[in-house]
C-alpha positions in Angstrom: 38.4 96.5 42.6 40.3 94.6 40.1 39.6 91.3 39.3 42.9 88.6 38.8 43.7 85.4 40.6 44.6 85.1 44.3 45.9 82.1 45.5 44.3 79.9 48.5 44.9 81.7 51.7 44.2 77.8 53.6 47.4 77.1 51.1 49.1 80.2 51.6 49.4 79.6 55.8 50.6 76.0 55.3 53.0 76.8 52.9 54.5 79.9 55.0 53.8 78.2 58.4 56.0 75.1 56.5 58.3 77.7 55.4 59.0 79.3 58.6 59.9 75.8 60.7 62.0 74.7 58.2 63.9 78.3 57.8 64.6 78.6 61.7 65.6 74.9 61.7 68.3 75.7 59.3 69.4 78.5 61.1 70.1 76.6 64.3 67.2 79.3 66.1 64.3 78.6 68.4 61.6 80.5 67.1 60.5 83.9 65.4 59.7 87.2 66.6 58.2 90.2 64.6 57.0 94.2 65.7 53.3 94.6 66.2 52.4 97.6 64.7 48.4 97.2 65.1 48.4 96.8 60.9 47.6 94.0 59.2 50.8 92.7 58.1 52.1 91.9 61.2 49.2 90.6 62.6 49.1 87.9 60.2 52.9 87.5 60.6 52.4 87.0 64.3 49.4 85.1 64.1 51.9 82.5 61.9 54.9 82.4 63.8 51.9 81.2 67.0 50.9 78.4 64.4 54.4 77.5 63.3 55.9 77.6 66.9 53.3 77.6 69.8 53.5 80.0 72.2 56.3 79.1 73.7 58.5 79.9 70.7 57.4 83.5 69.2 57.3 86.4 70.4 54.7 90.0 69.6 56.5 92.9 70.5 54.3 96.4 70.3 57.6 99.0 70.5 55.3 102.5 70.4 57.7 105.7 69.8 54.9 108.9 69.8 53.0 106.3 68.4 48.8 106.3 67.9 47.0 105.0 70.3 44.6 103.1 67.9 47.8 100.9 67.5 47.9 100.1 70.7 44.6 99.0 70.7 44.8 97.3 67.9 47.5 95.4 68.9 46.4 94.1 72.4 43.0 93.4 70.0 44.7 91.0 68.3 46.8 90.0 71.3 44.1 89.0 73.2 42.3 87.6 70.4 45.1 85.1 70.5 46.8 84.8 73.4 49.9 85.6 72.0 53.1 85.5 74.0 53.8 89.5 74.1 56.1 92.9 75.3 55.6 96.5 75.0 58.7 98.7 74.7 58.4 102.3 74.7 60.8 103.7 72.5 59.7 107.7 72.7 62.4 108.7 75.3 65.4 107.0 73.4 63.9 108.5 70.4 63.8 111.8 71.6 67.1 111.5 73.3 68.8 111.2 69.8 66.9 113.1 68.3 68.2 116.0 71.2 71.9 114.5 70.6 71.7 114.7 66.8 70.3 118.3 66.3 70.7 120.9 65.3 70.2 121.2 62.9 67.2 120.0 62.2 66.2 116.9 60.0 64.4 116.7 57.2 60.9 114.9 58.4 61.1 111.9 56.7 65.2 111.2 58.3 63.6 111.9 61.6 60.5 109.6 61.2 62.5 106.9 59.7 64.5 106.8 63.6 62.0 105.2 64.8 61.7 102.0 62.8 65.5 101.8 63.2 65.1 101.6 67.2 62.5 99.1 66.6 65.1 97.0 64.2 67.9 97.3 67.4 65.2 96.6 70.0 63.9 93.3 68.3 67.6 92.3 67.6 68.2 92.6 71.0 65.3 90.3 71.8 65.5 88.0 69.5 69.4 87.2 70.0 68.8 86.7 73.6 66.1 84.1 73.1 67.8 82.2 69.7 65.0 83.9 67.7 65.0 85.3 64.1 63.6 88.2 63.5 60.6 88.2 61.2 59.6 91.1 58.3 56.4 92.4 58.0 57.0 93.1 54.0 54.5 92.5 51.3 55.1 91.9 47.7 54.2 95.5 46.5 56.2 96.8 49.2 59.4 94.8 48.1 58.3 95.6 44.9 58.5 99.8 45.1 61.1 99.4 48.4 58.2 100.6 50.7 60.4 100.5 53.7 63.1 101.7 55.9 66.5 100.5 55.1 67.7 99.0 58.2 64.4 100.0 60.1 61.7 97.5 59.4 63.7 96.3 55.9 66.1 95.0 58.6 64.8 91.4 59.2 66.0 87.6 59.2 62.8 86.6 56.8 60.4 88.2 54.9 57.2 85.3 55.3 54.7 88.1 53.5 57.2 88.5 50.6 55.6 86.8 47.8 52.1 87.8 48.8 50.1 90.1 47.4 48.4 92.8 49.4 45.0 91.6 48.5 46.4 88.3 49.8 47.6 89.8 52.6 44.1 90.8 53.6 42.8 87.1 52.6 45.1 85.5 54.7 44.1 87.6 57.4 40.2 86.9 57.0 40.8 82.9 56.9 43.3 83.4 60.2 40.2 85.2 62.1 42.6 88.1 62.3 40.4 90.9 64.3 37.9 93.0 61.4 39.3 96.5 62.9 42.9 95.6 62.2 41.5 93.8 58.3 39.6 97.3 57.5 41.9 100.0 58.9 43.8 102.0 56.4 47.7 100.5 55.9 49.5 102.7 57.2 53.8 102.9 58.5 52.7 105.1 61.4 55.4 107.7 60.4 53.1 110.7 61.3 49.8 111.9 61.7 47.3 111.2 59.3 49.9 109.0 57.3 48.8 106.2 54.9 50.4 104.0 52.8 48.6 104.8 49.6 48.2 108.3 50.1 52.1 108.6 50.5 52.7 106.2 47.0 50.3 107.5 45.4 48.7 104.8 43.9 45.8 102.5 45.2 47.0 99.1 46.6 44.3 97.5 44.4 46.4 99.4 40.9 49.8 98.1 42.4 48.4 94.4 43.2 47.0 94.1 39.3 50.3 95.0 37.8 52.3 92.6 39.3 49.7 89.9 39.5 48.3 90.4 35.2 51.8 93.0 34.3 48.9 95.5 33.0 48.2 98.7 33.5 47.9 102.6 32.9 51.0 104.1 31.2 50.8 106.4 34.4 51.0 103.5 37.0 53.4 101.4 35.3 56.1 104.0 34.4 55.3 105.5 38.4 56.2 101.9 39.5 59.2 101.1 37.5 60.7 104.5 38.7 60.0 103.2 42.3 61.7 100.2 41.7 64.6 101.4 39.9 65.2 104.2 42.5 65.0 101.6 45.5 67.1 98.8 44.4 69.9 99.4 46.8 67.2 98.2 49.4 66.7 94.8 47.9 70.8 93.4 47.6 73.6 93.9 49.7 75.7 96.8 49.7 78.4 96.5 46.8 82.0 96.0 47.6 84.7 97.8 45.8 86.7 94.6 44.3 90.4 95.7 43.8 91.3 93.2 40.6 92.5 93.4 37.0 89.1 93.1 36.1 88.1 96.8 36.8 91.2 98.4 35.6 93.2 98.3 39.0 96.0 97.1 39.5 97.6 97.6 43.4 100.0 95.0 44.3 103.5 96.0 45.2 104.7 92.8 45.1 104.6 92.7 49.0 104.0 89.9 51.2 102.6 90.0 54.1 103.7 88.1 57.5 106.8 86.0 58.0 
């Protein structure tokens, strides 16, 4: 494992607790609510929004859609470890019913996997704007970083309280919150499909992408893989461009019409 700085994870949960109040203050919400996936990620996240709201505030949602059931475990592990304020939605049939209304013909497998984080995003929308909640992200900083995520699936959030963190952080945070050691050891992974893990799908270690951006070294080979990722997932991290019809980019449409009267 490489060795660089991590900050204080007994820092890093005041700070992001801190952060989280005075974010769903400003928005006029209640609380925070965020997907359980039985990762790490959103274990932490959930275990946060408890600290920064009670239990009365925040909500854990598990939303399986042909989903593993070591999540499942893993997320009433860390429920109960908790007592965390909690639902489980089963998204298979509405997954499969789209599925059924959309082909043929058939989807590539990585359009049909990425469904299924975009029915979570619509479930927790609907859950959250019924109780004045915002919907929390489960995004680390390598994941920002190489846009490891689902545009309007799990990218699809009011805040991202895991965004400036580190993966290795990640997993620090988790050990000083108690977090469960199953969910702290299991291989990250988005769940897509069998057998699919986070690193294995990069390409690269978590550890390689955690150095670079913490010290900005590293092999030619990982450095020029994750500029390309970053360069080829921009669109994920702004809002979509609007077409501006001005001077400035040549056109010119008025017909010297007005409009109303």
């Amino acid at each position: 494992m490489m060795t660089f700085p991590r900050r204080d994870p007994g820092c890093l949960a005041e700070t992001i607790v801190a952060w989280l109040k005075e974010r769903v203050s400003l928005a006029g919400a209640q609380g925070g609510i965020v997907g359980l996936s039985g990762g790490l990620d959103s274990a932490v996240v959930a275990v946060l929004l408890q600290r920064a709201f009670g239990s009365e505030n925040m909500l854990a949602v598990f939303l399986p859609c042909r989903s593993l059931e070591g999540d499942r475990r893993d997320s009433q592990l860390l429920v109960d470890a908790f007592g965390l304020p909690y639902r489980e939605i089963d998204l298979t049939s509405a997954c499969d019913a789209l599925l059924s209304t959309i082909e043929p013909p058939a989807l590539s497998k990585l359009s049909a996997a990425n469904i299924k984080p975009r029915l979570r995003m619509t479930t927790l929308y609907a859950l959250a704007q019924t109780r004045g909640f915002l919907v929390c992200g489960t995004s680390n900083r390598p994941e920002l970083y190489m846009g490891y995520s689902t545009k309007y699936g799990d990218g699809g959030c009011d805040l991202q309280p895991l965004g400036d963190l580190l993966k290795s952080e990640v997993r620090s945070l988790a050990v000083h919150l108690k977090i469960p050691d199953p969910i702290i050891v299991k291989p990250p992974s988005a769940g897509l499909w069998e057998g699919q893990t986070d690193e294995r799908e990069i390409g690269l270690s978590y550890d390689e992408i955690d150095g670079y951006l913490a010290t900005g070294t590293a092999s030619a080979a990982v450095r020029e893989k994750l500029h390309r990722m970053n360069a080829a997932t921009e669109h994920k991290r702004t809002m979509p461009p609007i077409c501006v019809i001005d001077a400035q980019n040549g056109a010119s449409c008025s017909n010297n019409k007005t409009f109303g009267g």
